[in-house]
C-alpha positions as CSV (number, residue, x, y, z in Angstrom):
1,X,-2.3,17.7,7.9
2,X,-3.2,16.1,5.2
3,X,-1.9,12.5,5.4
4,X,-2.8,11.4,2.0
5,X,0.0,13.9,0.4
6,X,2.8,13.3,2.8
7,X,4.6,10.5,0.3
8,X,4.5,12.6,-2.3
9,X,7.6,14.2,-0.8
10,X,9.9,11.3,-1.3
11,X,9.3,9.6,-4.4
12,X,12.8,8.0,-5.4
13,X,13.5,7.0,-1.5
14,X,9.7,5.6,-1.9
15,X,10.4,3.7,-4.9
16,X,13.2,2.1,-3.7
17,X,12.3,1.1,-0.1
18,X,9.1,0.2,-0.4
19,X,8.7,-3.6,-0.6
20,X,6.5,-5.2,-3.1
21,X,3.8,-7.7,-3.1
22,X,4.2,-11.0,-3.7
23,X,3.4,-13.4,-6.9
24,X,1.2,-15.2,-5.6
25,X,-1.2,-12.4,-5.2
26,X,-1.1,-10.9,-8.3
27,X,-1.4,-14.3,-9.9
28,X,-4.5,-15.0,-7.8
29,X,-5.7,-11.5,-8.7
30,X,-5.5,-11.6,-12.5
31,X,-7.1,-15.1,-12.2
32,X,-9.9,-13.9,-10.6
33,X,-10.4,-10.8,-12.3
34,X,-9.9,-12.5,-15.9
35,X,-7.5,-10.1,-17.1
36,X,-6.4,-9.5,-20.5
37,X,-6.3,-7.0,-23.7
38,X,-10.3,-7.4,-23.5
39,X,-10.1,-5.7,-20.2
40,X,-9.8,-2.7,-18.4
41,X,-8.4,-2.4,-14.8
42,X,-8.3,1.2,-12.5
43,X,-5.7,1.3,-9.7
44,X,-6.3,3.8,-6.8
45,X,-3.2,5.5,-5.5
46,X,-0.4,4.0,-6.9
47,X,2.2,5.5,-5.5
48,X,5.3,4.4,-7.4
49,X,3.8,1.5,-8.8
50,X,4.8,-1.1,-5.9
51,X,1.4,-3.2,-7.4
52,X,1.5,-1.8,-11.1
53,X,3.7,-3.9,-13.3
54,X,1.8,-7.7,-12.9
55,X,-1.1,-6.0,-14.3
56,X,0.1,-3.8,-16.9
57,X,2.1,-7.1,-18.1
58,X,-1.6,-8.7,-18.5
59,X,-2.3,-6.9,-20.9
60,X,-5.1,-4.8,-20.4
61,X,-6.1,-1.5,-20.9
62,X,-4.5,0.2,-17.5
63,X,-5.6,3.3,-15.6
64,X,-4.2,5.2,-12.2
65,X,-5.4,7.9,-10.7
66,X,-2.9,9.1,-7.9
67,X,-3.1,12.4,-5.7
68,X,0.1,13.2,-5.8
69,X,1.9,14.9,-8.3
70,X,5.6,14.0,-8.2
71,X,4.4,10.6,-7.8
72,X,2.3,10.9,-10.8
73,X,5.3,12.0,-12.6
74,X,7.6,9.4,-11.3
75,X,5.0,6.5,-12.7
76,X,4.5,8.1,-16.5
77,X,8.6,8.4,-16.5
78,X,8.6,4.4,-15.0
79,X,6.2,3.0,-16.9
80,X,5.7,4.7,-20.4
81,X,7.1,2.4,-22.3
82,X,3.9,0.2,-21.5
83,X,1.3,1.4,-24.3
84,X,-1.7,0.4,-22.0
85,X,-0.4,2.8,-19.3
86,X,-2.7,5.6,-18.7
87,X,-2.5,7.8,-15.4
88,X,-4.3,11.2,-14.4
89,X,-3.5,13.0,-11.3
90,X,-6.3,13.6,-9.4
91,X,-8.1,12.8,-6.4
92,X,-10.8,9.8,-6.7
93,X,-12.9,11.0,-4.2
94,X,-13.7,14.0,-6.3
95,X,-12.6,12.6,-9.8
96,X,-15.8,12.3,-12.3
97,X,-15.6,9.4,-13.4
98,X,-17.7,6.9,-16.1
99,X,-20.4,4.6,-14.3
100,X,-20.2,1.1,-15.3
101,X,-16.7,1.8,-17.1
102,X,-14.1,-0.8,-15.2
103,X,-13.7,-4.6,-14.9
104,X,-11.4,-4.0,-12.0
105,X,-10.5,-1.5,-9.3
106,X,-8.0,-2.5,-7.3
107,X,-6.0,-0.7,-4.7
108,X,-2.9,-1.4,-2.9
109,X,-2.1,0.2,0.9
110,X,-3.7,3.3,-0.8
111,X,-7.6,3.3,-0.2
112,X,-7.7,3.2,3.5
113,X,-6.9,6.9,3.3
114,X,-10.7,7.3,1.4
115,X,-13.5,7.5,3.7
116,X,-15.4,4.1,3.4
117,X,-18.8,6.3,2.6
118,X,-17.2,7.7,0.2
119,X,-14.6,4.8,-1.3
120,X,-16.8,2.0,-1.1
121,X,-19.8,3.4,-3.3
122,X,-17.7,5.3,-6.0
123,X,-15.7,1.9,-6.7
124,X,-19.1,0.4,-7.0
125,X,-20.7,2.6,-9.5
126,X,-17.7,3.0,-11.6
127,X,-17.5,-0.9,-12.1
128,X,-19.1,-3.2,-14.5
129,X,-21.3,-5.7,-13.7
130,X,-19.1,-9.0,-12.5
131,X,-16.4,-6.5,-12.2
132,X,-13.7,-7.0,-9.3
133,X,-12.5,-5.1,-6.2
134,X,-9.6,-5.7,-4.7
135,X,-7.4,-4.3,-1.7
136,X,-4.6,-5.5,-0.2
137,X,-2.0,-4.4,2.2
138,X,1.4,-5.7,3.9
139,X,1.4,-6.3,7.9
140,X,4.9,-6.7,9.0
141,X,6.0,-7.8,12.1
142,X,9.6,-8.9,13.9
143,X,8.3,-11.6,15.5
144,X,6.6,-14.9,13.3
145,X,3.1,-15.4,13.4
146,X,2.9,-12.4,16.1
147,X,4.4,-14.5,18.7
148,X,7.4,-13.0,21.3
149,X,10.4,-15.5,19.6
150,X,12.3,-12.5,19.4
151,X,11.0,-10.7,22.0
152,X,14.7,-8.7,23.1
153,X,15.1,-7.0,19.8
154,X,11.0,-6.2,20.2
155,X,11.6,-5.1,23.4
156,X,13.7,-2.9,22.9
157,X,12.5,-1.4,19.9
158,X,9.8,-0.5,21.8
159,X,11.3,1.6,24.3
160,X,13.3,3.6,21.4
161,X,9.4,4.3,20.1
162,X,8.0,5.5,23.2
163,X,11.3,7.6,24.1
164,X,11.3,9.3,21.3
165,X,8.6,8.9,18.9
166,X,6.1,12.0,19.2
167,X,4.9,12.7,15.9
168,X,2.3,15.4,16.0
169,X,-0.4,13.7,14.4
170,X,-0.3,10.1,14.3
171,X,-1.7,8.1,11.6
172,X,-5.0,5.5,12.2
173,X,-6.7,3.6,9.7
174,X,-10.1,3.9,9.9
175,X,-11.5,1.7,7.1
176,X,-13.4,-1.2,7.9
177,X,-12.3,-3.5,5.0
178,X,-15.7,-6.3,6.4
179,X,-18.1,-3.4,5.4
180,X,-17.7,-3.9,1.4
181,X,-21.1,-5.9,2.0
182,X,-22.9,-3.2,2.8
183,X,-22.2,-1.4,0.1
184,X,-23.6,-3.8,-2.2
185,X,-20.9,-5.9,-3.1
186,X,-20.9,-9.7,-3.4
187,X,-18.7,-12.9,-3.3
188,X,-16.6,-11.8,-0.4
189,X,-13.2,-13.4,0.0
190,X,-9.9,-12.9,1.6
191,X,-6.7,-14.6,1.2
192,X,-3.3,-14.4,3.0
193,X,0.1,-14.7,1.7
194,X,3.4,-14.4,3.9
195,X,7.0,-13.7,3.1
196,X,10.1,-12.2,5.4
197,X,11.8,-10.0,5.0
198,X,15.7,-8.6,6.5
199,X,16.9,-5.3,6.6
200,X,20.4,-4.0,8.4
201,X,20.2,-1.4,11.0
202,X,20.9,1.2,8.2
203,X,18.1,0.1,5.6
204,X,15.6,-0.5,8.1
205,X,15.7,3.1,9.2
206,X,15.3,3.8,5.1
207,X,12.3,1.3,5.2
208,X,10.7,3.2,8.0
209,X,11.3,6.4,7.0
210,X,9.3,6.0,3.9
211,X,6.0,5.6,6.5
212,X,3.6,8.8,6.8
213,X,4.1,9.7,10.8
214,X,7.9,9.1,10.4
215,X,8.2,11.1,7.5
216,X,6.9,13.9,9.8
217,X,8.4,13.3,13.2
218,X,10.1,16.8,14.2
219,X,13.5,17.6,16.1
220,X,14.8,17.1,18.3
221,X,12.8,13.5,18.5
222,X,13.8,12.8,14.4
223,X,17.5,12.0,15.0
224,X,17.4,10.4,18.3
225,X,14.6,8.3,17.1
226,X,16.6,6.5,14.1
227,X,20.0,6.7,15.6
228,X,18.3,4.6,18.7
229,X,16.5,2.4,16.1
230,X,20.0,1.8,14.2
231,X,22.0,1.0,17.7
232,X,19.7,-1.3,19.0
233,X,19.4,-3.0,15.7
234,X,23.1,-3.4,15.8
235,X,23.7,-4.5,19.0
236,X,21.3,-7.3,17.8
237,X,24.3,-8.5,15.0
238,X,23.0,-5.7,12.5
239,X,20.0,-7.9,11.2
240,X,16.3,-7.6,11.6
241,X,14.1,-10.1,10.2
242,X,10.1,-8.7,8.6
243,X,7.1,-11.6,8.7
244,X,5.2,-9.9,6.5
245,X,1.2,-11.2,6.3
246,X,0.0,-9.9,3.3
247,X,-4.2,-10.2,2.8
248,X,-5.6,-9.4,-0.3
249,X,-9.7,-8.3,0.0
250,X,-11.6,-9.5,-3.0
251,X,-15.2,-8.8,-3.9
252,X,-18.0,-8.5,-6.9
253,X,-20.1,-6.6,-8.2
254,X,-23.0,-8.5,-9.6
């Protein structure tokens, strides 16, 4: 199964359930990177644009290349009216692309699906000298700071996912985001940013529902999974509560 493709089947519920990231980050980013009209930023796997707008609003010359196609559809229709939007739909690991042609490549929750021998070198090459890579990613949790505080609600979450979540292939991240060193890349930093989140019984099932093994969890386990989810969400006064630790990866090339 190929993982990478699975989203593309959801778009709208995507778009709207998906959370974004916060200013701070993108503030940071377009700081760091020197954005404006003078420059010229790639995006890998954009999605729906959860991490598109803050830098389309800087002003430079803006380019996507997503894998999937109703998702490539669903940005041009979102974002045309932005006349430094420019997306292709393609797949970066094969796409030919100019050396030396970027100031930034950024990616958000998107480019741990590349393989890192793969990933790390094309968004090398294709970036200018003193250009910028970035990743960053959302880790949410139901307990603050990873402790227990809420450890009941955790608890029995838990035993909903091991009743009845089976999916047939289960997702793994296998990108070492510490290896951009190695790969030539200078400068190394990495910054952290936290929010919460809360969601009712009913909208956290839509949250989750948007993530790749859920999206393909198979009857009979499908329904029992998010009607257990919604009933012990519930019986906790119909509120869960997201820490989310958001960490930005920044690097240079020199």
């Amino acid at each position: 199964m190929d993982f990478r493709k699975v989203f593309d089947s959801i778009p709208k519920q995507f778009d709207e359930w998906r959370p974004r990231y916060c200013d701070e980050l993108f503030a940071d980013l377009i700081e760091y990177a020197k954005l404006d009209s003078e420059k010229t930023a790639l995006e890998v796997g954009p999605g729906t644009g959860q991490a598109t707008e803050p830098i389309l609003k800087s002003g430079c010359s803006y380019f996507a290349i997503e894998l999937g196609e109703n998702f490539t559809n669903f940005m041009t229709n979102k974002f045309k009216h932005y006349k430094n939007f420019h997306i292709t739909n393609a797949d970066f690991e094969t796409y030919n692309f100019i050396s030396n042609s970027f100031d930034l490549v950024y990616s958000a929750a998107a480019f741990q699906w590349i393989p890192e021998k793969v990933g790390y070198p094309k968004a090398y090459d294709i970036l200018k000298s003193n250009g910028t890579f970035a990743m960053f990613m959302m880790r949410p949790d139901i307990q603050p700071g990873g402790g227990y505080t809420d450890e009941p609600l955790y608890t029995k979450i838990q035993e909903v996912y091991s009743a009845f979540f089976h999916p047939e292939t289960k997702y793994k991240c296998n990108l070492d985001y510490d290896a951009r060193g190695k790969y030539g890349f200078v400068n190394l930093e990495c910054r952290e940013y936290r929010k919460t989140r809360e969601y009712s019984a009913d909208d956290y099932v839509s949250l989750i529902s948007t993530h790749s093994d859920h999206i393909t969890l198979k009857e009979p386990y499908k329904t029992k999974f998010y009607e257990g989810i919604k009933e012990v969400i519930r019986n906790f006064g119909n509120k869960i509560t997201l820490y989310d630790k958001i960490t930005m990866y920044l690097a240079r090339k020199p």
